[in-house]
PyMOL Python script that loads the backbone (N, CA, C, O; Angstrom):
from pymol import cmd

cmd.read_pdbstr("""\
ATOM      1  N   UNK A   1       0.857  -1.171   0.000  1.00  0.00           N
ATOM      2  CA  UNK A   1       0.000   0.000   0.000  1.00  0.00           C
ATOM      3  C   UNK A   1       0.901   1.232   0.000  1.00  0.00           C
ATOM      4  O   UNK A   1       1.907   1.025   0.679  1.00  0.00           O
ATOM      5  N   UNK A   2       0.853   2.622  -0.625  1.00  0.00           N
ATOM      6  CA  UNK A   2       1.336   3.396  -1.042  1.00  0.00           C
ATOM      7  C   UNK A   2       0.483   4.077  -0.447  1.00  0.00           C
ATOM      8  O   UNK A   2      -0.729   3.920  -0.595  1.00  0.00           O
ATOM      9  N   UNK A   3       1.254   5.299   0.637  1.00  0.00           N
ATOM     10  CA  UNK A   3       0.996   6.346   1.429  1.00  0.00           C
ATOM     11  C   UNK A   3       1.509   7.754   0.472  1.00  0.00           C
ATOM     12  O   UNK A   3       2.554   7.701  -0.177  1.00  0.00           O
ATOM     13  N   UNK A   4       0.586   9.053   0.488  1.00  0.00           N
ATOM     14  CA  UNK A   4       1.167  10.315  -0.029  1.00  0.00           C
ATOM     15  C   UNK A   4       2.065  10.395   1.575  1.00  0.00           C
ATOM     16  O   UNK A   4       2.262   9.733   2.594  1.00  0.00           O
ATOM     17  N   UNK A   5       2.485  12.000   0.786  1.00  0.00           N
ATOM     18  CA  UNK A   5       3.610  11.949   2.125  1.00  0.00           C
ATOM     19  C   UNK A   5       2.752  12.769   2.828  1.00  0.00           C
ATOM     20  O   UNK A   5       3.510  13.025   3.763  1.00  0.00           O
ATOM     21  N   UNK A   6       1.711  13.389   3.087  1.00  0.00           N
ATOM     22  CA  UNK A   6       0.551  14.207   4.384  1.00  0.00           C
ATOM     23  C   UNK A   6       0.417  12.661   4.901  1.00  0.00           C
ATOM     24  O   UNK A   6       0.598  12.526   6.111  1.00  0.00           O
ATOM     25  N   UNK A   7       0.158  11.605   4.239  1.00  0.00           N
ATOM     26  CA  UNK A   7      -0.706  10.025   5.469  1.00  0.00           C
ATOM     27  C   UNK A   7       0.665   9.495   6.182  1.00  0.00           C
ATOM     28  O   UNK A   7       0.678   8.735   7.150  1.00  0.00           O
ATOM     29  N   UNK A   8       2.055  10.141   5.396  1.00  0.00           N
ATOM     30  CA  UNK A   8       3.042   9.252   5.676  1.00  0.00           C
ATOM     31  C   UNK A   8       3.503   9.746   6.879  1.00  0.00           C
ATOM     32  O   UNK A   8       3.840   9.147   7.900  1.00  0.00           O
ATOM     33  N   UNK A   9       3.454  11.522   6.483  1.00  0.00           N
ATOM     34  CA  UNK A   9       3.499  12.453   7.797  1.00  0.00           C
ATOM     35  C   UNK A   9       2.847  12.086   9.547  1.00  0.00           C
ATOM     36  O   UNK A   9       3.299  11.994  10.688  1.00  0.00           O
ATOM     37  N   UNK A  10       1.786  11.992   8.974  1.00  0.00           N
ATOM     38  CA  UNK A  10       0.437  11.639   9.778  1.00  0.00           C
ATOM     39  C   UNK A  10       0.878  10.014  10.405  1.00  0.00           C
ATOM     40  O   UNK A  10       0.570   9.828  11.582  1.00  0.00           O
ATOM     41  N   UNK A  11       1.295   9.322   9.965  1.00  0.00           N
ATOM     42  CA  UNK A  11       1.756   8.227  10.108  1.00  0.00           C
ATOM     43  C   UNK A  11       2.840   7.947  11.741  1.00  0.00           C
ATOM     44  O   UNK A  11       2.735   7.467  12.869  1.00  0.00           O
ATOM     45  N   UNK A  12       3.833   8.626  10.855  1.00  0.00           N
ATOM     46  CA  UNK A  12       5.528   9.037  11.743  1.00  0.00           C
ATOM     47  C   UNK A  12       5.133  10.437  12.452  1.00  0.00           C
ATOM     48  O   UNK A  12       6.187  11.036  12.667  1.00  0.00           O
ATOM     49  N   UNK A  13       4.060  11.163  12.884  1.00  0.00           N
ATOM     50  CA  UNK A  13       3.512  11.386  13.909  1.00  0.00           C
ATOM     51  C   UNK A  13       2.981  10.830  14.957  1.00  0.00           C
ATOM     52  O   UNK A  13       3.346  11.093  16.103  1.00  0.00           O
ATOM     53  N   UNK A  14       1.895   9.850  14.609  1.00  0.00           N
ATOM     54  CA  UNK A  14       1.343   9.008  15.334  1.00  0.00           C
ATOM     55  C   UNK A  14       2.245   7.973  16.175  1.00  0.00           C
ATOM     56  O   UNK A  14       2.212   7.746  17.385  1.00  0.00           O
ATOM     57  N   UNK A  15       2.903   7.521  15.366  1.00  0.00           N
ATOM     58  CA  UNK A  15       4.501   6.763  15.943  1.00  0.00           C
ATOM     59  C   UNK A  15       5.316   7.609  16.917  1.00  0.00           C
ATOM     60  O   UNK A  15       6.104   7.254  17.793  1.00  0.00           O
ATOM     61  N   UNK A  16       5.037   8.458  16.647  1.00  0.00           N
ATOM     62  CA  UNK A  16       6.201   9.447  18.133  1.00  0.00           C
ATOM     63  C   UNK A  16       5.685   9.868  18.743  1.00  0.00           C
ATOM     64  O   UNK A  16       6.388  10.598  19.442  1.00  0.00           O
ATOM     65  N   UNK A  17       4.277   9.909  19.106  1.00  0.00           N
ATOM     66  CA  UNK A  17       3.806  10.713  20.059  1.00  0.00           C
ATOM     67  C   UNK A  17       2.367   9.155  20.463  1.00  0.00           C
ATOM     68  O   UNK A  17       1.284   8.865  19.956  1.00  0.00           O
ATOM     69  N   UNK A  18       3.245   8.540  21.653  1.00  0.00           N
ATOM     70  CA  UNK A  18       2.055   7.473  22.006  1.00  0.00           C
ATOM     71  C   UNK A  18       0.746   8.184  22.678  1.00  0.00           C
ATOM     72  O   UNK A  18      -0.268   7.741  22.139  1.00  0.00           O
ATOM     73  N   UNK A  19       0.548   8.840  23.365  1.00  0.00           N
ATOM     74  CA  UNK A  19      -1.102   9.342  23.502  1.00  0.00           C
ATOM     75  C   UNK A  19      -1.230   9.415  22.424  1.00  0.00           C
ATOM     76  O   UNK A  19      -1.985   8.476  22.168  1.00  0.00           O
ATOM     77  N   UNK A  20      -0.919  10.108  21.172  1.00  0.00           N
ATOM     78  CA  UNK A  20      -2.267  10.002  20.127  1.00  0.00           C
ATOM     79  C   UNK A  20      -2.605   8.919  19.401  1.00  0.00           C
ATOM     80  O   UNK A  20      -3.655   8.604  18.842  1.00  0.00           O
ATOM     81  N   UNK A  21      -0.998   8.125  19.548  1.00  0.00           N
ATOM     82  CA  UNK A  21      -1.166   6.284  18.759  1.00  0.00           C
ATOM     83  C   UNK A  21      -2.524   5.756  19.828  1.00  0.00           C
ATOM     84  O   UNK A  21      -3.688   5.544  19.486  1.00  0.00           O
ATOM     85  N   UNK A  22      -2.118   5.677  20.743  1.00  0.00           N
ATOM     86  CA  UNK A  22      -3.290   5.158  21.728  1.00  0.00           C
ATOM     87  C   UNK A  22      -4.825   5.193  21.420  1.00  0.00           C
ATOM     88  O   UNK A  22      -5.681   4.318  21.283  1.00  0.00           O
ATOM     89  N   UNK A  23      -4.823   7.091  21.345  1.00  0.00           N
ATOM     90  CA  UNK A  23      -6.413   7.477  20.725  1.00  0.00           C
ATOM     91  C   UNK A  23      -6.626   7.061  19.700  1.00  0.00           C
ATOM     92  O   UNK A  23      -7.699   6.458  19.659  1.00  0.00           O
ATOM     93  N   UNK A  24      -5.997   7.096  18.635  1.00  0.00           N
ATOM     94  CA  UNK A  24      -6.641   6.160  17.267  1.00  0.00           C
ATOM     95  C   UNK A  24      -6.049   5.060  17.198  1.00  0.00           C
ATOM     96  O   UNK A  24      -5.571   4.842  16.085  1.00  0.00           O
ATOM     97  N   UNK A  25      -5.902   4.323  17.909  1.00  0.00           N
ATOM     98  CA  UNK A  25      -5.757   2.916  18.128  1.00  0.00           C
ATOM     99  C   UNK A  25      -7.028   2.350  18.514  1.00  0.00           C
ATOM    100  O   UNK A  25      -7.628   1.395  18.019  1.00  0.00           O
ATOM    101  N   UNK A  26      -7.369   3.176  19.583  1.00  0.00           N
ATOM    102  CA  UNK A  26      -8.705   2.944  19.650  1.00  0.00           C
ATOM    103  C   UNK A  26      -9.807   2.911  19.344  1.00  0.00           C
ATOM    104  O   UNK A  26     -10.689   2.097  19.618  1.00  0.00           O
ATOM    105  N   UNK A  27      -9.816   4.383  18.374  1.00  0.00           N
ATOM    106  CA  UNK A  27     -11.048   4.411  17.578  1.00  0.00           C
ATOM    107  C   UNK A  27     -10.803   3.547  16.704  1.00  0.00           C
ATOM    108  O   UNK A  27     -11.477   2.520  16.789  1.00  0.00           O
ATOM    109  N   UNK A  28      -9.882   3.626  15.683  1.00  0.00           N
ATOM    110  CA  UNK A  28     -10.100   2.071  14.810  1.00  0.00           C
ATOM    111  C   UNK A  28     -10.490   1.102  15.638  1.00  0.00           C
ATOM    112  O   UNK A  28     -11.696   0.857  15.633  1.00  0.00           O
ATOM    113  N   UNK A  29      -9.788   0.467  16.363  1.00  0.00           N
ATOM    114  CA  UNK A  29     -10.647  -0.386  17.231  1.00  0.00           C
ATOM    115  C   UNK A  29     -12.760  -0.431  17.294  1.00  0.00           C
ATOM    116  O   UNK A  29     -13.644  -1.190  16.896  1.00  0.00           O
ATOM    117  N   UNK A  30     -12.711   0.273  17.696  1.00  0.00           N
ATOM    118  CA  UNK A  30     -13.999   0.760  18.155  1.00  0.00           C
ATOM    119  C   UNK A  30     -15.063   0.866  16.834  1.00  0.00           C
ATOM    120  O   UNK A  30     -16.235   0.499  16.919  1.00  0.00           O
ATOM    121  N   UNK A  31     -14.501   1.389  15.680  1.00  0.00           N
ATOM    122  CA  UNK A  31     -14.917   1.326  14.655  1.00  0.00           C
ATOM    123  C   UNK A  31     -15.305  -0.162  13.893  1.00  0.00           C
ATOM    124  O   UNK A  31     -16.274  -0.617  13.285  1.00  0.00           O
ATOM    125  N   UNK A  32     -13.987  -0.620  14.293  1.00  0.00           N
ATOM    126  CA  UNK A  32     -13.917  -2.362  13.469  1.00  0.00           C
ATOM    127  C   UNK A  32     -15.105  -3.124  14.370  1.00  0.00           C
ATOM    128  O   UNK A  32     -15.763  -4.023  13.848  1.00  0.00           O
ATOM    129  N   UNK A  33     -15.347  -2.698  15.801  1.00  0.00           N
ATOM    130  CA  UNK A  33     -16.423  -3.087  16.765  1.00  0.00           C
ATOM    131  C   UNK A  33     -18.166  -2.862  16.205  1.00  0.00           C
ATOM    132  O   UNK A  33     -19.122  -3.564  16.533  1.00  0.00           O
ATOM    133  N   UNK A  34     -18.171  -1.821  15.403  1.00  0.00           N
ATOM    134  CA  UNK A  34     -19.187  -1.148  14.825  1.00  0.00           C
ATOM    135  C   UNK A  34     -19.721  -2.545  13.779  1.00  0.00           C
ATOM    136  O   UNK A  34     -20.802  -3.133  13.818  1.00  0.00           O
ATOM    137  N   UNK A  35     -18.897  -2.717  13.152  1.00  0.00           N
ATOM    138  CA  UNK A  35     -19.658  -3.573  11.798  1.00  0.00           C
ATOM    139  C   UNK A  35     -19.603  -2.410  11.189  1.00  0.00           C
ATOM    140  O   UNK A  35     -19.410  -1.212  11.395  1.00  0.00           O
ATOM    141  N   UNK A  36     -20.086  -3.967   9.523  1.00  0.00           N
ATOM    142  CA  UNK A  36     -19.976  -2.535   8.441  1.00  0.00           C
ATOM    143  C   UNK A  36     -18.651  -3.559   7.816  1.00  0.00           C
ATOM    144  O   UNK A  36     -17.919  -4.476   8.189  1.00  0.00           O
ATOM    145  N   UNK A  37     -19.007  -2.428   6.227  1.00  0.00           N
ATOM    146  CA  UNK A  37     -17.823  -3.124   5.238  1.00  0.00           C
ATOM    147  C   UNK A  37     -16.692  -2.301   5.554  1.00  0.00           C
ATOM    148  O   UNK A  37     -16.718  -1.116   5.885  1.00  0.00           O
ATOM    149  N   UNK A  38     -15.389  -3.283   5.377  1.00  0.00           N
ATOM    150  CA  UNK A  38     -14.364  -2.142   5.440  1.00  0.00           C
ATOM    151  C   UNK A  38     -13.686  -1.427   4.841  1.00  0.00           C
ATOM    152  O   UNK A  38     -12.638  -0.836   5.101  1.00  0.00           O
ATOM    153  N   UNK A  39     -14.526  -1.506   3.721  1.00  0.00           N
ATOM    154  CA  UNK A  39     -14.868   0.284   3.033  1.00  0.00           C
ATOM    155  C   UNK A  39     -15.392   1.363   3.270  1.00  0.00           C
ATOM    156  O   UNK A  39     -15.130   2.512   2.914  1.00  0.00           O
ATOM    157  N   UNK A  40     -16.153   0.929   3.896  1.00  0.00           N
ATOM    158  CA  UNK A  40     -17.121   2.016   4.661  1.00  0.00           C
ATOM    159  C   UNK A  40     -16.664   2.445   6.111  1.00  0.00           C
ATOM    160  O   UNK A  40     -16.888   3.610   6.441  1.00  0.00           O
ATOM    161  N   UNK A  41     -16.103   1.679   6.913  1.00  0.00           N
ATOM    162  CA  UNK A  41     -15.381   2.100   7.626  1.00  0.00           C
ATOM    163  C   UNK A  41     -14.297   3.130   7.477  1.00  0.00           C
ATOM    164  O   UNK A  41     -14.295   4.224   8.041  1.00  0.00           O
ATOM    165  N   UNK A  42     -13.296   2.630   6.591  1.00  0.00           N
ATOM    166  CA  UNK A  42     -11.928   3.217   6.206  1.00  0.00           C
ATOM    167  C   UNK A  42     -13.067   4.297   6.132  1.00  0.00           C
ATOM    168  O   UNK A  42     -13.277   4.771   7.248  1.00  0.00           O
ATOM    169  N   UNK A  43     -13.759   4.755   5.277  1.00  0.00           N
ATOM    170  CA  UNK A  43     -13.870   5.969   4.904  1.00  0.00           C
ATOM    171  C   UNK A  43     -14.744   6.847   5.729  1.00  0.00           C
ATOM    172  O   UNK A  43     -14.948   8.004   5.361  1.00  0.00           O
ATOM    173  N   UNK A  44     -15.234   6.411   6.736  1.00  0.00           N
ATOM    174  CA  UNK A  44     -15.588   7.318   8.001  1.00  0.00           C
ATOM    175  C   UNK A  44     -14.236   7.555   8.764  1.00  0.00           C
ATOM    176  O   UNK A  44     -14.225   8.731   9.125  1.00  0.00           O
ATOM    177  N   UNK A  45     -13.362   7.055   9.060  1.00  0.00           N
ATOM    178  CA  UNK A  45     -11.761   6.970   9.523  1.00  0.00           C
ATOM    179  C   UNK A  45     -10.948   8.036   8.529  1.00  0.00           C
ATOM    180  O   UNK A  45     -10.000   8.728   8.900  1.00  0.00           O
ATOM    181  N   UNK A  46     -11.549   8.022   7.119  1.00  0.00           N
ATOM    182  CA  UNK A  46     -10.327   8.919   6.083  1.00  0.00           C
ATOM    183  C   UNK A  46     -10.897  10.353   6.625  1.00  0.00           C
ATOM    184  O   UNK A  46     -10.118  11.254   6.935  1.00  0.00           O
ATOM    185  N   UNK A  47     -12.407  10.503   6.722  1.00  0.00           N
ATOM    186  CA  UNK A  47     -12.992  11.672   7.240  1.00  0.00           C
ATOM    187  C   UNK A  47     -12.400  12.461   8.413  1.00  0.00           C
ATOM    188  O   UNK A  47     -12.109  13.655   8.493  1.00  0.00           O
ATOM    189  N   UNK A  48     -12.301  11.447   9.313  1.00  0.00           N
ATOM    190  CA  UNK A  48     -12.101  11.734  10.500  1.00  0.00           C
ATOM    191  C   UNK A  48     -10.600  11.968  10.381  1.00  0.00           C
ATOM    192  O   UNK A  48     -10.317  13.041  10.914  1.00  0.00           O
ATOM    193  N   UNK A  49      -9.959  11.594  10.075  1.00  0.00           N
ATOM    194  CA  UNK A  49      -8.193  11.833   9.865  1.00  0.00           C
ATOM    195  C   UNK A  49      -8.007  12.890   9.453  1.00  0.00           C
ATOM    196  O   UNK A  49      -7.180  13.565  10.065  1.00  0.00           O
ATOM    197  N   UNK A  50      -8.701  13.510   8.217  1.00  0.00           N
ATOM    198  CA  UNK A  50      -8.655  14.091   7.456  1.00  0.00           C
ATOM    199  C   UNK A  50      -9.001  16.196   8.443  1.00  0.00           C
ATOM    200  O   UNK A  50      -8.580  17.332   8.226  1.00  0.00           O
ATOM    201  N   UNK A  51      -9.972  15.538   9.464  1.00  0.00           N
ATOM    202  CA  UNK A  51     -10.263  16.468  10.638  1.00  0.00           C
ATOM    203  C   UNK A  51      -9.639  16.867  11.349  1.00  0.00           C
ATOM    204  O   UNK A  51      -9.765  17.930  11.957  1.00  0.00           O
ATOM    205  N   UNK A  52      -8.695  15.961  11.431  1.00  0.00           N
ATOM    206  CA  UNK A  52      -7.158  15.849  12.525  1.00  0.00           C
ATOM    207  C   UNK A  52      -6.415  16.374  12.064  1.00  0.00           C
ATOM    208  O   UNK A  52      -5.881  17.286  12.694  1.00  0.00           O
ATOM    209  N   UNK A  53      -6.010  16.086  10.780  1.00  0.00           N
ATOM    210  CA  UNK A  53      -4.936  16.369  10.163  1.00  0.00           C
ATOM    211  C   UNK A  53      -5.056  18.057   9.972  1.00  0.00           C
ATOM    212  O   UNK A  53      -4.146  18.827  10.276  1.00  0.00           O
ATOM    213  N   UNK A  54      -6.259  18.437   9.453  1.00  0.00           N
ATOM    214  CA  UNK A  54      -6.938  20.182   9.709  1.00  0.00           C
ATOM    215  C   UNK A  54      -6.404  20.425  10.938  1.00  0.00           C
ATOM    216  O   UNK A  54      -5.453  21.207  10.935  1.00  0.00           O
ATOM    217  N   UNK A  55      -6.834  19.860  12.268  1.00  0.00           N
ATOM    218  CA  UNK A  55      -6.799  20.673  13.738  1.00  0.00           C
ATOM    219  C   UNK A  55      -4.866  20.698  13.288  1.00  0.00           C
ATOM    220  O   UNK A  55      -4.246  21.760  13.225  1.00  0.00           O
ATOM    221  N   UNK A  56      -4.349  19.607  13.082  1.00  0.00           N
ATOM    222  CA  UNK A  56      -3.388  19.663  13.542  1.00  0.00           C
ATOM    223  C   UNK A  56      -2.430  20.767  13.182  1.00  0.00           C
ATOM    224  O   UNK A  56      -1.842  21.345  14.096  1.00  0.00           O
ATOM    225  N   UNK A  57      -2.116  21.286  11.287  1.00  0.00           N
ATOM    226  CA  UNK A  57      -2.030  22.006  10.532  1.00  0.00           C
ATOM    227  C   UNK A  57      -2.290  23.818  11.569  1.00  0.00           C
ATOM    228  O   UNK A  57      -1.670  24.817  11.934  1.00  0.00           O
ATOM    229  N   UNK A  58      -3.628  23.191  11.599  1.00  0.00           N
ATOM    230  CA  UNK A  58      -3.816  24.878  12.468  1.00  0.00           C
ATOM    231  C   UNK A  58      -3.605  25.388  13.585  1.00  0.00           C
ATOM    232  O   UNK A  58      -3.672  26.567  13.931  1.00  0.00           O
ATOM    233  N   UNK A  59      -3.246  24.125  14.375  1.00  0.00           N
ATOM    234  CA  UNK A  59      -2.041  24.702  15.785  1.00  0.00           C
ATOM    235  C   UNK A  59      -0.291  24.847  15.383  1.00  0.00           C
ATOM    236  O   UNK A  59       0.495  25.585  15.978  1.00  0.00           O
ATOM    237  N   UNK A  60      -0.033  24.146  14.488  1.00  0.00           N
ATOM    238  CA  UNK A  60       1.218  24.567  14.074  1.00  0.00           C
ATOM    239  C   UNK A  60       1.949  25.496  13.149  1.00  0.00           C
ATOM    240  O   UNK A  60       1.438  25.673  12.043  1.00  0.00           O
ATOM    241  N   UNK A  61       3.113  26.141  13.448  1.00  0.00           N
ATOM    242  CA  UNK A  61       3.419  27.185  12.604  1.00  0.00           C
ATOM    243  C   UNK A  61       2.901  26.917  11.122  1.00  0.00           C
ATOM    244  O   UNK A  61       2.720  25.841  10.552  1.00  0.00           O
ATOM    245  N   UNK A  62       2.728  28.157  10.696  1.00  0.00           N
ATOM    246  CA  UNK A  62       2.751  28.031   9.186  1.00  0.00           C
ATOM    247  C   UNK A  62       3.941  27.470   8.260  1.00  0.00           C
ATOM    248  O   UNK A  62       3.838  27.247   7.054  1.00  0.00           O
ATOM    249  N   UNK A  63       5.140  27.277   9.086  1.00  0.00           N
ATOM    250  CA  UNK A  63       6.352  26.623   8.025  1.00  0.00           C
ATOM    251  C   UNK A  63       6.741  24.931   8.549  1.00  0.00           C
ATOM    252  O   UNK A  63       7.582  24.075   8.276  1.00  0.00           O
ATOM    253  N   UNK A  64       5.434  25.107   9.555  1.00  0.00           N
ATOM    254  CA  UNK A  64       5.470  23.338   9.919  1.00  0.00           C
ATOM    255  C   UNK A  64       4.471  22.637  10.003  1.00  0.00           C
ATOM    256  O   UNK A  64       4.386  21.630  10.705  1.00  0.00           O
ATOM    257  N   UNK A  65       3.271  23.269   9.022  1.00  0.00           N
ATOM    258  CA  UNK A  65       2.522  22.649   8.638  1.00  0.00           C
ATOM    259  C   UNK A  65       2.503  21.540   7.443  1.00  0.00           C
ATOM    260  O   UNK A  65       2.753  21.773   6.261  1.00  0.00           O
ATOM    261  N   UNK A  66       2.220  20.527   7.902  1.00  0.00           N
ATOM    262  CA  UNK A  66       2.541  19.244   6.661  1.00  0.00           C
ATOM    263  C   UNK A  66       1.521  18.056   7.012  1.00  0.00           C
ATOM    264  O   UNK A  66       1.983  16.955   7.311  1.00  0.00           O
ATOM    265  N   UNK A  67       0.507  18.215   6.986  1.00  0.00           N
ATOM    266  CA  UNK A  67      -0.457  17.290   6.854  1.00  0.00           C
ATOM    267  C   UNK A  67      -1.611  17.431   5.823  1.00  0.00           C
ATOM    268  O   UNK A  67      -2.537  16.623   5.896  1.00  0.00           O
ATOM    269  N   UNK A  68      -1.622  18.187   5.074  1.00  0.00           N
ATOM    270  CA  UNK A  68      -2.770  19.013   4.223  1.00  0.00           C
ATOM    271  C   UNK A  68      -3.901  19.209   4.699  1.00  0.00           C
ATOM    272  O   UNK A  68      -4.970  18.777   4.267  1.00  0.00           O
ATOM    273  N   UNK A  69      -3.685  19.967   5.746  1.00  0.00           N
ATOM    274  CA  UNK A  69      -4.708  20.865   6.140  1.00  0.00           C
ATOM    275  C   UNK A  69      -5.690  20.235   6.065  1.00  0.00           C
ATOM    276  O   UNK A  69      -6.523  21.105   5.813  1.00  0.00           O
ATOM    277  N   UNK A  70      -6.512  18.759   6.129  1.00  0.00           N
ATOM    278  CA  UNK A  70      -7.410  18.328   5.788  1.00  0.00           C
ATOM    279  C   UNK A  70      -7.918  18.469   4.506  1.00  0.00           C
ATOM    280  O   UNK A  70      -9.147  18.506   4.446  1.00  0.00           O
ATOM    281  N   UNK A  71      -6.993  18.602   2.929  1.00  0.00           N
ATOM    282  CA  UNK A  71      -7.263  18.658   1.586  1.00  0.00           C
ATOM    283  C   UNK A  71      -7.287  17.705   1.381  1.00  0.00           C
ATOM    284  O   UNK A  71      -8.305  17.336   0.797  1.00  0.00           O
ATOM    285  N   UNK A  72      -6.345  16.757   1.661  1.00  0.00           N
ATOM    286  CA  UNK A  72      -5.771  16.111   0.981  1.00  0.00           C
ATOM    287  C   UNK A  72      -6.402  14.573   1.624  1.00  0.00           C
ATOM    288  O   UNK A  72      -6.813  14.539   2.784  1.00  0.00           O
ATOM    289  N   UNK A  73      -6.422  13.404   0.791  1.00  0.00           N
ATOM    290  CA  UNK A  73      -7.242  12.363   1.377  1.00  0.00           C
ATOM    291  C   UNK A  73      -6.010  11.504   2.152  1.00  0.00           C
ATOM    292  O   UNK A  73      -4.792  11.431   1.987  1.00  0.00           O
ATOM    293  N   UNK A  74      -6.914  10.935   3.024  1.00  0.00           N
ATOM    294  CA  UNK A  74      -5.922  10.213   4.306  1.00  0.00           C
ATOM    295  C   UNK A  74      -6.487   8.804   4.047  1.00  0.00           C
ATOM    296  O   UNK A  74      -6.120   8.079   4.971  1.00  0.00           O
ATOM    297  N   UNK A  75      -7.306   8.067   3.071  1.00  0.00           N
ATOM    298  CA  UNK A  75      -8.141   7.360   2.731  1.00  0.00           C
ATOM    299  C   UNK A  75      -7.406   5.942   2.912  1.00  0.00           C
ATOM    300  O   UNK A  75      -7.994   4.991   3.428  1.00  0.00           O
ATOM    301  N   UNK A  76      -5.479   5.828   2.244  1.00  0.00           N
ATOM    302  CA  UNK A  76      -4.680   4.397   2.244  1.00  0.00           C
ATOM    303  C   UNK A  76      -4.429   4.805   3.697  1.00  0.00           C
ATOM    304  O   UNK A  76      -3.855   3.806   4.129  1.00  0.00           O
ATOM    305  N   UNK A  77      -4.509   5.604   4.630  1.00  0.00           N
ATOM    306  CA  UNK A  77      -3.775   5.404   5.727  1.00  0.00           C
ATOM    307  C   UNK A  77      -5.085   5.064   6.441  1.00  0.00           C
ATOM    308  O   UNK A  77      -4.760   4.411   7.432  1.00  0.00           O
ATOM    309  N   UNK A  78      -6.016   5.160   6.412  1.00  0.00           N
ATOM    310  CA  UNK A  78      -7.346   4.402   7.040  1.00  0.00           C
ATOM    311  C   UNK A  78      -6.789   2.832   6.886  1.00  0.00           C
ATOM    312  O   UNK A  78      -6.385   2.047   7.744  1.00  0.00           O
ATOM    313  N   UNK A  79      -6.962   2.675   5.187  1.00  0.00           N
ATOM    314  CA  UNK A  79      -6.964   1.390   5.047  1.00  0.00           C
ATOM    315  C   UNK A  79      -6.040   0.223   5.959  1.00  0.00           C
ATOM    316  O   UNK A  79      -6.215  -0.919   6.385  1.00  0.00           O
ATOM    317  N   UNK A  80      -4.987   1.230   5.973  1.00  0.00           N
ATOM    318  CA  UNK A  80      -3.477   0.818   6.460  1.00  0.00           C
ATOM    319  C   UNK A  80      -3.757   0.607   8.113  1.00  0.00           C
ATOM    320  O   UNK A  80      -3.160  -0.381   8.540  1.00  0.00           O
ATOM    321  N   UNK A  81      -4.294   1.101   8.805  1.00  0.00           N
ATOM    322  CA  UNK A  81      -4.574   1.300  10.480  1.00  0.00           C
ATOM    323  C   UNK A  81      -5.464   0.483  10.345  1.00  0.00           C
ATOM    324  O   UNK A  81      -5.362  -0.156  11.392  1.00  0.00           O
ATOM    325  N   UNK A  82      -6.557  -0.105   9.597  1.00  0.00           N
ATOM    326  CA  UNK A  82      -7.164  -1.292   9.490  1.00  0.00           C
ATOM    327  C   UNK A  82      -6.788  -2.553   9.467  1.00  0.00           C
ATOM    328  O   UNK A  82      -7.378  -3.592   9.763  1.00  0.00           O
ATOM    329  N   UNK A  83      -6.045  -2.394   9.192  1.00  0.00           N
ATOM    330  CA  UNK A  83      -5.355  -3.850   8.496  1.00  0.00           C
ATOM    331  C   UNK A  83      -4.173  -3.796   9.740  1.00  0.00           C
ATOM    332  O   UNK A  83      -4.160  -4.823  10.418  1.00  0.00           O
ATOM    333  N   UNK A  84      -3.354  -2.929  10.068  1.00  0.00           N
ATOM    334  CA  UNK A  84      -2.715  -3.295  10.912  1.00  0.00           C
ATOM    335  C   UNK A  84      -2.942  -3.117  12.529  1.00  0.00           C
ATOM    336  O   UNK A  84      -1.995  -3.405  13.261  1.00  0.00           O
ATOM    337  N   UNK A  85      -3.862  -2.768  12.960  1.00  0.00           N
ATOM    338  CA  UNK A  85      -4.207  -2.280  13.944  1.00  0.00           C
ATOM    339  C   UNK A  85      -5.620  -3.287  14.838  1.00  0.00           C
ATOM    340  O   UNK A  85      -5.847  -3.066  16.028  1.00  0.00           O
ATOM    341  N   UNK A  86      -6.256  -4.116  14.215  1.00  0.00           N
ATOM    342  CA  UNK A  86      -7.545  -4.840  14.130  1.00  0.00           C
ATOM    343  C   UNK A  86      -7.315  -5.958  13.932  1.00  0.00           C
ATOM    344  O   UNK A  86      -6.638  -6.205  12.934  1.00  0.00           O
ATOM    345  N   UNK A  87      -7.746  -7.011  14.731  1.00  0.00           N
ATOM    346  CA  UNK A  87      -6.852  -8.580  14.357  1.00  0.00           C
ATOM    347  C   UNK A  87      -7.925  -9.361  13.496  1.00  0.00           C
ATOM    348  O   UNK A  87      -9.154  -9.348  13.552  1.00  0.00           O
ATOM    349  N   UNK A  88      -7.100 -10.001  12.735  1.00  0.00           N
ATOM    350  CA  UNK A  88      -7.350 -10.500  11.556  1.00  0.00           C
ATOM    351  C   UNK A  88      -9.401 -10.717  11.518  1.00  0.00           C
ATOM    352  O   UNK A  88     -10.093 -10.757  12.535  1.00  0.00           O
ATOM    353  N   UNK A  89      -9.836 -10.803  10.336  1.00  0.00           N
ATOM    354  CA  UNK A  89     -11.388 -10.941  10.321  1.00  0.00           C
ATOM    355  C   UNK A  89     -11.521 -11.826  10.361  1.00  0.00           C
ATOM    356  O   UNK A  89     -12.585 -12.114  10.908  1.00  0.00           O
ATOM    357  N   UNK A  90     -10.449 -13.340   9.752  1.00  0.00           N
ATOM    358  CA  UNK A  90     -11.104 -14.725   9.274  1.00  0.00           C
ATOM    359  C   UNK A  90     -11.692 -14.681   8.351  1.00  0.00           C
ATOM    360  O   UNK A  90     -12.206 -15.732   7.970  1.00  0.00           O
ATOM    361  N   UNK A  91     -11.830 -13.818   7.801  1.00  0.00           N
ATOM    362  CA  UNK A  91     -12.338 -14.085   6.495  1.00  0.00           C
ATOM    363  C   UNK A  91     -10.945 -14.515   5.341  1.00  0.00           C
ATOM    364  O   UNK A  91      -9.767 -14.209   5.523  1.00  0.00           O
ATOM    365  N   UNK A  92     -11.481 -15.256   4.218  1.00  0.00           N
ATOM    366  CA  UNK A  92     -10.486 -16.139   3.188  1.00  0.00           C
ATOM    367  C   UNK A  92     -10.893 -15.484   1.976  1.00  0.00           C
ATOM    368  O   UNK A  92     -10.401 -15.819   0.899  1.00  0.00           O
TER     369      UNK A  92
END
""", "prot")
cmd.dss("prot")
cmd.show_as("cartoon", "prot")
cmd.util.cbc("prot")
cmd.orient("prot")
């Protein structure tokens, strides 16, 4: 799976700062708890990233902003926190 560099950003953020790995560790979690295809998931998750990635952009300087401001889609890094974050479905 192929990350832009705002999901890759967003990524190697999440990795260095464990409270926020934690919080969306969980909501994926919590989400995969929901049911539902996981397409439809990922993409309530790309939304929601995509929200984060905005807040985050707008507390930080303007020359260290690098998440796209919530433009830009966070959609493979949903997919990606799905798949690695949620233990396996059993499904074949």
């Amino acid at each position: 799976m192929s990350l832009n560099r705002c999901e890759e950003a967003l990524l190697n953020y999440l990795e260095d700062h464990p409270d926020e790995k934690r919080f969306w560790t969980s909501r994926v979690l919590e989400l995969d708890g929901v049911g539902g295809t996981r397409e439809g998931l990922a993409s309530t998750l790309d939304q929601e990233l995509r929200a984060y990635a905005a807040e985050r952009d707008r507390l930080a300087p303007p020359d260290h902003q690098r998440f796209g401001g919530g433009s830009v889609s966070m959609r493979n890094l949903a997919e990606l926190l799905f798949l690695t974050w949620t233990p396996p479905s059993g499904r074949r």
